[in-house]
C-alpha positions as CSV (number, residue, x, y, z in Angstrom):
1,X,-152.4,-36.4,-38.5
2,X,-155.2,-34.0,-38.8
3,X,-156.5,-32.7,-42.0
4,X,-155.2,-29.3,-41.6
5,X,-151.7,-30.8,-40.9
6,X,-151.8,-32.8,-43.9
7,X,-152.7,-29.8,-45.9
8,X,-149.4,-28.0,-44.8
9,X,-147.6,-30.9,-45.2
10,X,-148.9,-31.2,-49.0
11,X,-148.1,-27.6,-49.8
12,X,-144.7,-27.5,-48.6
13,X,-143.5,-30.5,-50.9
14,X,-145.8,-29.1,-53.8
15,X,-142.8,-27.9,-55.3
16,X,-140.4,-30.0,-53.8
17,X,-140.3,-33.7,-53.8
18,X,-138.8,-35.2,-50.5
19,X,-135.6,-37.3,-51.7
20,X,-135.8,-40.8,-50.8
21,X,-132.6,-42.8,-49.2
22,X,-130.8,-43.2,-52.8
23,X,-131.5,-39.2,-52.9
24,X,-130.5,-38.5,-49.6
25,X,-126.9,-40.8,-49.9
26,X,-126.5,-38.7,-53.2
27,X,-126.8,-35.5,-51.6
28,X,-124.6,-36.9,-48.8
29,X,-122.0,-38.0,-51.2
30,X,-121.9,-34.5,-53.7
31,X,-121.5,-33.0,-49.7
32,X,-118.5,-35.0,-48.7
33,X,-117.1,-34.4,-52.4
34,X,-117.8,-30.3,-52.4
35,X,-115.9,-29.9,-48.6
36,X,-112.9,-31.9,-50.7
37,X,-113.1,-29.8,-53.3
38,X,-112.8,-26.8,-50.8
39,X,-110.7,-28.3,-48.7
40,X,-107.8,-29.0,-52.3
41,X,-108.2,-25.7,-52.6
42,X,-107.6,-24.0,-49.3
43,X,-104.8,-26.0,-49.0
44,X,-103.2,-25.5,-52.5
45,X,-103.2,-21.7,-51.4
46,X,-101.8,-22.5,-48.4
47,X,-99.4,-24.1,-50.0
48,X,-98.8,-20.9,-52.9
49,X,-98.4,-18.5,-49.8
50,X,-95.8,-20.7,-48.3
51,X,-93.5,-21.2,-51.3
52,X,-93.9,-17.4,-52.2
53,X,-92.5,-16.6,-48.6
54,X,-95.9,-14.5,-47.7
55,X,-95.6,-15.8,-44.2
56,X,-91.8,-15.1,-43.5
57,X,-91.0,-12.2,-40.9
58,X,-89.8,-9.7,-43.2
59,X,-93.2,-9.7,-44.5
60,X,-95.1,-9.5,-41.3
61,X,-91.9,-7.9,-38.6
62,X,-92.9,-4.3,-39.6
63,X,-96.5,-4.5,-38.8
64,X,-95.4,-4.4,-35.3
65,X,-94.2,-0.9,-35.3
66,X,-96.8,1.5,-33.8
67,X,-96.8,3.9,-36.8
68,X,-97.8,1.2,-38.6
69,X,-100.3,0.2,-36.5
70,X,-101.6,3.8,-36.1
71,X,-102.2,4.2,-39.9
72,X,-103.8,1.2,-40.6
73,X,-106.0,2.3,-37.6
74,X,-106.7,5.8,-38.3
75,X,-107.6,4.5,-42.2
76,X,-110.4,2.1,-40.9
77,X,-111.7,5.0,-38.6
78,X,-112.2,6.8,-41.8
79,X,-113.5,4.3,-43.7
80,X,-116.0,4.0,-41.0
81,X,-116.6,7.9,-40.4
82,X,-117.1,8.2,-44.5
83,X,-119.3,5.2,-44.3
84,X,-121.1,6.6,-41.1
85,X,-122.3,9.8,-43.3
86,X,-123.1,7.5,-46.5
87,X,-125.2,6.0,-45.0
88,X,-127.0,7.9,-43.4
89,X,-127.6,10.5,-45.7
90,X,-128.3,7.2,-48.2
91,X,-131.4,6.8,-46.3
92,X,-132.6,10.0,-45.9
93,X,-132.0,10.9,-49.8
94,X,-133.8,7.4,-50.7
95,X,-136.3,8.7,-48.2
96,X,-137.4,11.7,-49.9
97,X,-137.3,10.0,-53.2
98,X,-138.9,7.6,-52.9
99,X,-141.9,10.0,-51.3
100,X,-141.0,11.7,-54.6
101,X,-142.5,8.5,-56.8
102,X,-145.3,8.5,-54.4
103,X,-146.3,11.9,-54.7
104,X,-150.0,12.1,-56.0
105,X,-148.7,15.5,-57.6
106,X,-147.1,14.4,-61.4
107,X,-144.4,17.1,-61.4
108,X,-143.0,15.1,-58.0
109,X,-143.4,12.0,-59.5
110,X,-141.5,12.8,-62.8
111,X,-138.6,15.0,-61.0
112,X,-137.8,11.9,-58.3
113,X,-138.2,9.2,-61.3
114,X,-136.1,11.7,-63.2
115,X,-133.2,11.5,-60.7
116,X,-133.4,7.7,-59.1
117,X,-133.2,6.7,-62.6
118,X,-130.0,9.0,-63.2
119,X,-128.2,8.6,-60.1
120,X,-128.6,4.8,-60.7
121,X,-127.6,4.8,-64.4
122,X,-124.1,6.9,-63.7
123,X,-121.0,4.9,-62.1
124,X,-120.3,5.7,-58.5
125,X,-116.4,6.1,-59.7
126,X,-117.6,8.9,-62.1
127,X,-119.6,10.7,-59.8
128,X,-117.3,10.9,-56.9
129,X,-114.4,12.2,-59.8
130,X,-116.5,14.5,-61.2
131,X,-117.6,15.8,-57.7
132,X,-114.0,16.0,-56.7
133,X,-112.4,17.3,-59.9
134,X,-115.1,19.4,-61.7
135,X,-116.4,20.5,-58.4
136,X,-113.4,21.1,-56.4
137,X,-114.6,19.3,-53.5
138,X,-112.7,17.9,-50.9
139,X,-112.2,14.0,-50.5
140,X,-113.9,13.0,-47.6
141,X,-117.6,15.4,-49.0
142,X,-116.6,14.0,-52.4
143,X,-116.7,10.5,-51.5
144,X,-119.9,11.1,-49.6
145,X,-121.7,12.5,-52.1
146,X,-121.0,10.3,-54.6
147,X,-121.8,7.4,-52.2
148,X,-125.1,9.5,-50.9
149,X,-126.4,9.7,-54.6
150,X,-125.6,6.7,-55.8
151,X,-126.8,4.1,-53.0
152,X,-129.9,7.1,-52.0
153,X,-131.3,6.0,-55.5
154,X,-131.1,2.2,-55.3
155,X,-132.6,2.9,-51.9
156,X,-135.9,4.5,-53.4
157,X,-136.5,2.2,-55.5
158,X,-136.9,-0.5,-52.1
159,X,-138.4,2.2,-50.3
160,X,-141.0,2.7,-53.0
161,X,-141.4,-1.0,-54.0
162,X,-141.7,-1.9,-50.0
163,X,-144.2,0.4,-49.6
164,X,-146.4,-0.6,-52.2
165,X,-146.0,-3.9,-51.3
166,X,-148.1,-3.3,-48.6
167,X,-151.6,-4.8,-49.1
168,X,-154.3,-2.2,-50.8
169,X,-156.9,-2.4,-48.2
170,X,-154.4,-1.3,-45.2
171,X,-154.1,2.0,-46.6
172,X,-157.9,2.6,-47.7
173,X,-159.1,1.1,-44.3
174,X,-156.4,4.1,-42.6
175,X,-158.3,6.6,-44.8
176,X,-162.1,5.6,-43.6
177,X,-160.8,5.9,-40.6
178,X,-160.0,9.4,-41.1
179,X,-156.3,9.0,-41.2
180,X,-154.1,11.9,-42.9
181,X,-151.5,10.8,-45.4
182,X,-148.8,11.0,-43.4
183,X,-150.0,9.3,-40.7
184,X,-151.1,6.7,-43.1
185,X,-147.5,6.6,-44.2
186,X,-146.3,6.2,-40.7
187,X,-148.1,4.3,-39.0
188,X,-149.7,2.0,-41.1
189,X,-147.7,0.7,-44.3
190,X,-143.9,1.7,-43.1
191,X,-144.1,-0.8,-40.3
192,X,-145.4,-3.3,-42.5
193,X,-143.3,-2.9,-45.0
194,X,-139.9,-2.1,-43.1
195,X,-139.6,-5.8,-42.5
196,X,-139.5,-6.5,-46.4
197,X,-137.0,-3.8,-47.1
198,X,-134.9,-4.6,-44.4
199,X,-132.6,-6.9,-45.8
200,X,-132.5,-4.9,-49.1
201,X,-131.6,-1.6,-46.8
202,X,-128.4,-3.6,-45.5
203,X,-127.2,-5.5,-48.1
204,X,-127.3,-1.6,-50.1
205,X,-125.6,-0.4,-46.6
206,X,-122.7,-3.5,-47.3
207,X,-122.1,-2.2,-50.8
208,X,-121.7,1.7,-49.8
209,X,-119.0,-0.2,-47.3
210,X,-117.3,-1.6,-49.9
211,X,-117.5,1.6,-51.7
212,X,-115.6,3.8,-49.3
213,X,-112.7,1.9,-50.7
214,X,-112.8,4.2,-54.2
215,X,-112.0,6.6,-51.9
216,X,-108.1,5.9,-52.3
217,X,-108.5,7.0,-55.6
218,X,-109.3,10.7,-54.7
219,X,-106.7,10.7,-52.3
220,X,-109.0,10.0,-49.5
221,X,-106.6,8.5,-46.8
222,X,-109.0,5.4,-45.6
223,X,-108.5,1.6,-45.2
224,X,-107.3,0.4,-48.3
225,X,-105.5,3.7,-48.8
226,X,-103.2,2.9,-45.4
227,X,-102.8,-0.9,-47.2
228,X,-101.7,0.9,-50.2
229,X,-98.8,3.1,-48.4
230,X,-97.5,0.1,-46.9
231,X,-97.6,-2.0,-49.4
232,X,-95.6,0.3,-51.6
233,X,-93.5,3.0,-49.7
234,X,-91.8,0.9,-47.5
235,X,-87.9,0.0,-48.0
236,X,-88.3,-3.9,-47.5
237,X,-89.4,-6.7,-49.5
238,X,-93.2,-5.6,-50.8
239,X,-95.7,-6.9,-48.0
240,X,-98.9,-6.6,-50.6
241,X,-100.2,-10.3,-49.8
242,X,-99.8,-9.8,-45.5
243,X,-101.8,-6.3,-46.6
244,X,-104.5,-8.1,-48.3
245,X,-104.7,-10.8,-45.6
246,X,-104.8,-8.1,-42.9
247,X,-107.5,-5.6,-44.6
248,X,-110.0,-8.8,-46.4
249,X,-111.1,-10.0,-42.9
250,X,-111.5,-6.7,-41.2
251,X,-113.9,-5.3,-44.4
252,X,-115.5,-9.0,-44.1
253,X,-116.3,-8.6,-40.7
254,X,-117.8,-5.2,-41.2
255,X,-120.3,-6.5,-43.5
256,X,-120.9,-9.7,-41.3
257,X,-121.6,-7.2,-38.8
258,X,-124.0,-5.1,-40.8
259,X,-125.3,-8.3,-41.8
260,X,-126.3,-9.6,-37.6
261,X,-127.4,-6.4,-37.0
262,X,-130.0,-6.6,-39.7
263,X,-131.1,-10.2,-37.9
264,X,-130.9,-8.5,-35.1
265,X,-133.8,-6.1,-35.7
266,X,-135.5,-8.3,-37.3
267,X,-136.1,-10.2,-34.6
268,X,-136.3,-7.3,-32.2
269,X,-139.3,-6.3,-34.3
270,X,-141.2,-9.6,-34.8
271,X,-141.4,-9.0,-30.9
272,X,-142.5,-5.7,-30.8
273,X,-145.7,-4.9,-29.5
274,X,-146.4,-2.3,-32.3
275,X,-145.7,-5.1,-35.2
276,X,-148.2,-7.0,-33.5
277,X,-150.6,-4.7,-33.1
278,X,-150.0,-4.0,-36.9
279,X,-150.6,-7.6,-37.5
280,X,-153.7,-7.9,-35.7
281,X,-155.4,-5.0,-37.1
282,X,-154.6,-6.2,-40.7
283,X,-155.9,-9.7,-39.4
284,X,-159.2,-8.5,-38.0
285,X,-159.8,-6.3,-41.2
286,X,-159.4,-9.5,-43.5
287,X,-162.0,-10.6,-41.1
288,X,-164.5,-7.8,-41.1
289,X,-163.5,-7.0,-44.8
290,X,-162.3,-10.0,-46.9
291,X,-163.2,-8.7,-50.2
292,X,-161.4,-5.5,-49.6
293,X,-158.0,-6.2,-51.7
């Protein structure tokens, strides 16, 4: 094993001690006893959903029907279409405030901190009611909004905190080089630090998914809105558990999906030739300038 080896080796179980075999048959054994654990209780709400009847075909019969089928479908299309412009505009609000806590000028700085830090302080409930009540909006640009203003601020903040993440000497390297700002901005620190925000960006994006679901409240007809008719208006015994087990694993699988996506990229950009350029510049300036910092 060569030195350098041995050094890795050293400062990955720094603050970590390997477990020995009486460690490693203990972690074995708390294993096997947390997949019991899991598996009691899978099956004790198996069992719950049995004796309640939740699996009998009065329950589940009427979700054959087409109209049935056609309002739970048209429900996630607008979940999605709501979630389509909340996001979206999320990004491009977060965008321009976080540029806003950037700004060299003070009166930027202090109208984008005034904002992120209101917009992040109200509930997203309140803001879509007020938008929809006080402002007489309609549901679908009520629910937006609120969604837009609420998730756009979070998203400043990693916007603002990815950016400056970025090491010092990248930007004043751009500027001797006779760099503008904005070029600065685009083509030196946002591809370094897009990597770092990334999973920040999408695990925001999952909770403005989730989100859409306030939208029932403001009369907004999406997912869980269609669960709600159905589970309620109908003349037979009240499906509501079929509903929930029908709607959980679709919203689920959205934000899996939002969640491969995000691996997705990432990978996609650890092979781009641009992040390696990126990487090799900052490289060979450590080189030429290693006390730069």
């Amino acid at each position: 094993m060569t030195a350098h080896a041995l050094h890795g080796d050293l400062e990955s179980t720094a603050l970590y001690d390997v477990p020995g075999p009486r460690a490693q048959r203990r972690h074995f054994l708390y294993g096997i006893a947390s997949i019991v654990v899991i598996l009691v209780l899978v099956g004790w709400l198996v069992y719950l959903l049995f004796d309640t009847s939740q699996f009998t075909a009065a329950k589940w019969g009427p979700f054959r029907y087409e109209g049935i089928q056609e309002l739970l479908l048209r429900g996630l299309g607008n979940t999605l279409k709501a979630f389509a412009y909340a996001s979206v505009l999320s990004l491009v609000f977060g965008a321009v405030l976080a540029s806003g806590r950037l700004s060299v000028h003070r009166s930027a700085r202090w109208l984008a901190t005034l904002c992120v830090e209101f917009f992040r302080a109200m509930p997203v409930l309140v803001m879509i009611f007020f938008i929809f009540v006080a402002l007489q909006v309609q549901p679908l640009p009520a629910l937006v909004a609120g969604l837009t203003l609420y998730n756009g601020s979070v998203l400043a903040e990693v916007f603002r905190t990815g950016i400056n993440s970025v090491e010092r000497g990248q930007r004043e390297a751009a500027y001797a080089l006779g760099m503008r700002k904005t070029q600065v901005m685009t083509f030196v620190l946002a591809p370094q630090a897009v990597r770092a925000m990334l999973p920040a960006i999408i695990s925001q994006l999952v909770v403005a998914l989730k989100d859409t679901s306030l939208g029932y409240l403001i009369t907004y007809e999406e997912f869980l809105h269609a669960g709600k008719l159905i589970a309620s208006n109908l003349d037979y015994d009240l499906p509501f558990i079929p509903v929930v087990m029908i709607i959980s694993p679709i919203y689920i699988g959205m934000c899996m999906l939002l969640s491969w996506f995000a691996t997705w990229v990432a990978r996609r950009e650890r092979r781009s030739p641009k992040t390696s350029a990126v990487e090799v510049a900052a490289a060979a300036q450590e080189t030429v300038l290693p006390g730069r910092r």
